[in-house]
VOGU-3710 file (C-alpha; in Angstrom, 3 decimals, decimal comma):
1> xxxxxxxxxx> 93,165/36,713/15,944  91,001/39,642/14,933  87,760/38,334/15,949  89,042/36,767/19,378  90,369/39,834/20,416  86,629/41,529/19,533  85,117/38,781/21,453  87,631/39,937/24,183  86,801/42,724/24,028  82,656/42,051/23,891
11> xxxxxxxxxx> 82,390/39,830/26,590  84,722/42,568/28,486  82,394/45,020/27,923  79,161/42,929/28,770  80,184/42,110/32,222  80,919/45,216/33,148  77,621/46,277/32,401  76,478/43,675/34,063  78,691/44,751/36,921  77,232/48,403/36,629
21> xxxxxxxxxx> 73,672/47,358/36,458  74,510/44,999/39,719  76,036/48,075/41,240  73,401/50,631/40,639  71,034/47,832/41,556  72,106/47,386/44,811  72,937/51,037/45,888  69,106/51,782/44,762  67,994/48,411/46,761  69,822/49,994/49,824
31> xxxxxxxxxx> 68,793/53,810/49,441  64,738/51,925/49,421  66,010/50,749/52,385  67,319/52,949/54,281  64,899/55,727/53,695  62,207/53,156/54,390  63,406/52,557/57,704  63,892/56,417/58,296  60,330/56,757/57,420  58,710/54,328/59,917
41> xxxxxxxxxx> 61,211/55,778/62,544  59,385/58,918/62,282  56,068/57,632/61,803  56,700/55,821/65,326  58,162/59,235/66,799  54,312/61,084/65,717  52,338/58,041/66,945  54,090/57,706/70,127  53,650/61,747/70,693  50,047/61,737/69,782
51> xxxxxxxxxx> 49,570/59,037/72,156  50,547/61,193/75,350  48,141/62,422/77,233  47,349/65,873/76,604  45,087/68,664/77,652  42,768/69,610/74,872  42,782/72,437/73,374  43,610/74,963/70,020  47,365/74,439/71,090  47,326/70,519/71,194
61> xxxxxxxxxx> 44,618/70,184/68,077  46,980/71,656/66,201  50,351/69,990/67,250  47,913/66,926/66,142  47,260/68,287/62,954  50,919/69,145/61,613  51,420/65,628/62,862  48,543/63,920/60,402  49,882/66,439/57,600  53,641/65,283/57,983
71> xxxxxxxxxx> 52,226/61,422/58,186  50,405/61,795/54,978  53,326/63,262/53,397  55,085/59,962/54,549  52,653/57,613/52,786  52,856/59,637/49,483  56,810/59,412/49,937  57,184/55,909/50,557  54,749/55,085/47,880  56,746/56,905/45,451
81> xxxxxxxxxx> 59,810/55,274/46,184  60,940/51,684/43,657  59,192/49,243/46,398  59,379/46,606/43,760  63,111/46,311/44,930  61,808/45,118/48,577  58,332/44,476/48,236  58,261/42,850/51,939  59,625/45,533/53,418  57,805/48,108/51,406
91> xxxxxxxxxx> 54,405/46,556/52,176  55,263/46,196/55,602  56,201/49,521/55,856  53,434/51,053/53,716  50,286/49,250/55,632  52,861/50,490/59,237  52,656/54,571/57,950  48,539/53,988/56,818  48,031/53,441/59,969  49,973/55,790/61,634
101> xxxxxxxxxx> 47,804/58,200/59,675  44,765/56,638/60,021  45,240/57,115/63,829  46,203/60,775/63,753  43,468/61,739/61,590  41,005/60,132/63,655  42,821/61,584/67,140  41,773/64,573/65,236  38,326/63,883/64,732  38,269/62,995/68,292
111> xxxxxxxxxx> 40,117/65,970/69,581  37,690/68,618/67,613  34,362/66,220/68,219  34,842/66,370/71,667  35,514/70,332/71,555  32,052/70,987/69,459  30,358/68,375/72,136  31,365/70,888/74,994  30,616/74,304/72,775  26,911/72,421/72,233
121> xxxxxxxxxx> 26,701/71,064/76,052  28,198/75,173/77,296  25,122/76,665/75,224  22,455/74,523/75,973  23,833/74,709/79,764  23,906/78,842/79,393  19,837/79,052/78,098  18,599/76,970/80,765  20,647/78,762/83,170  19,107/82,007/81,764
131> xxxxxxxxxx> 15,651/81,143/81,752  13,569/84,179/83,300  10,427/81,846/82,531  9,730/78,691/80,410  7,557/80,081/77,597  7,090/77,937/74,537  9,886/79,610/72,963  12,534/79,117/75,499  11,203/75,353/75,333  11,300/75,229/71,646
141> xxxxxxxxxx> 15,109/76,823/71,850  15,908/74,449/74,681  15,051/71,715/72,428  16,838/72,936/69,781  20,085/73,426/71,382  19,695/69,772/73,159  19,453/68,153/69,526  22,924/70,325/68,710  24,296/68,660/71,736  22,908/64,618/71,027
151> xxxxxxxxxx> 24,541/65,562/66,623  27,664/66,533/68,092  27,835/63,500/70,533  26,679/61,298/68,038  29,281/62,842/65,746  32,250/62,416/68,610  30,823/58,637/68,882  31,622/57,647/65,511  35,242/59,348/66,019  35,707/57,483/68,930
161> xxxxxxxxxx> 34,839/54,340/67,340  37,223/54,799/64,479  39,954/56,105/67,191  39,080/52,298/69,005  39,563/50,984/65,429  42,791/52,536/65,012  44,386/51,465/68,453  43,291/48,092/67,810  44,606/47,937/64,150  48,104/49,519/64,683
171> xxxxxxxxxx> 49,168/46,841/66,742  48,287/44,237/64,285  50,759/46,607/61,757  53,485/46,364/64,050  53,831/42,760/63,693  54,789/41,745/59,988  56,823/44,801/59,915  59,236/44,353/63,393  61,648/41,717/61,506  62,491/44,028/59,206
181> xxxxxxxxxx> 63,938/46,801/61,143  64,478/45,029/64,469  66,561/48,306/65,973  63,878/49,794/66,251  61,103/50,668/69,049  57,644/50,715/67,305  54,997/52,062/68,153  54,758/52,024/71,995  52,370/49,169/72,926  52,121/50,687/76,847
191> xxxxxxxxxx> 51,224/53,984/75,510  48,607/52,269/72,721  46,906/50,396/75,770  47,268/54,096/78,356  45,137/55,775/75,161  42,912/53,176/75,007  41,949/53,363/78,541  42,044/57,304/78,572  39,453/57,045/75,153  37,136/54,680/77,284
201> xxxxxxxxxx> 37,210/57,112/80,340  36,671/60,277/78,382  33,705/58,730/76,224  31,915/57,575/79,423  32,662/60,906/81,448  31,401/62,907/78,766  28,191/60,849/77,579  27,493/61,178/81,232  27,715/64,833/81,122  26,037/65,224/78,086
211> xxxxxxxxxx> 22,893/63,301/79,734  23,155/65,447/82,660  22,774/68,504/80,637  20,384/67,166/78,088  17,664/66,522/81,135  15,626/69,648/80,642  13,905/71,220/83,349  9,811/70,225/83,314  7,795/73,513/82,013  6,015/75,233/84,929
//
């Protein structure tokens, strides 16, 4: 009677631990969950901001730049969290917020290459502007300040490459992710295609510029 009642008692005690475990199992299952999906709704509320149009400027570069700072706070948050107890959603999520990031950093890139391509093109425009005569030396600074210019386009280029890149490649992370939290509006596709067409416009209005500027005037 004795050692029925203990076995009673031990199989009593085993499924509630099994119960427990279940419990704390799915309440941490759910918590992944939930601040998962809090984390891509924010990453979509940056990436649809960034994607406005906006005036450049100090005041916009660095509205940009707390944005990029909070998104790769996001990534090292989410990759700290269990994932293994929703590794589709998890992944989903994780490659989603990457590229969030990836795109802010490089609207950064963009936002301060196109600011040092302007600062280059303003200087090179002031000397020849200036010129009492075109001695050697003013020809010799001229051609300094053009090869300033062509680094700093070159440099604005690349950015705008890897901004391309970025448009291009956050789509594609919307897709395996949208199942998974389908109450939710990710990243704007409109606004994606409006930035790509504003990136294309601005790239060929200012390599246009910086052509115009970069003809120097013949010496006489």
């Amino acid at each position: 009677m004795r050692s029925r009642t203990i076995l009673a008692l031990t199989a009593a005690l085993a499924l509630a631990a099994a119960l427990g475990y279940w419990a704390y199992a799915t309440y941490q299952t759910r918590l992944v969950r939930g601040t998962t999906t809090d984390l891509v709704r924010e990453a979509t509320q940056r990436a649809n901001a960034a994607l406005q149009e906006r005036e450049p400027g100090a005041e916009s570069l660095q509205r940009l730049e707390r944005a990029f700072a909070d998104a790769s706070a996001a990534v090292q948050r989410l990759a700290q969290l269990q994932g293994w107890r929703d590794p589709p959603f998890t992944a989903a999520a994780q490659r989603y917020l990457d590229e969030v990031e990836a795109l802010l950093r490089r609207l950064v890139a963009v936002h301060r290459g196109e600011a040092a391509v302007r600062a280059a093109m303003s200087n090179l425009t002031a000397h020849v502007r200036a010129a009492q005569g075109r001695s050697s030396r003013w020809i010799q600074e001229a051609v300094l300040l053009k090869r300033e210019m062509d680094r700093a386009f070159f440099d604005y280029r690349l950015a705008a490459g890897g901004l391309q890149k970025s448009l291009r490649t956050l789509r594609e992370a919307r897709t395996p992710l949208a199942p998974f939290v389908p109450d939710l509006q990710l990243a704007d596709e409109r606004r994606v295609a409006e930035a790509r067409d504003r990136l294309d416009e601005a790239y060929a209005r200012l390599q246009k510029e910086t052509e115009a500027a970069g003809t120097l005037p013949a010496p006489r």
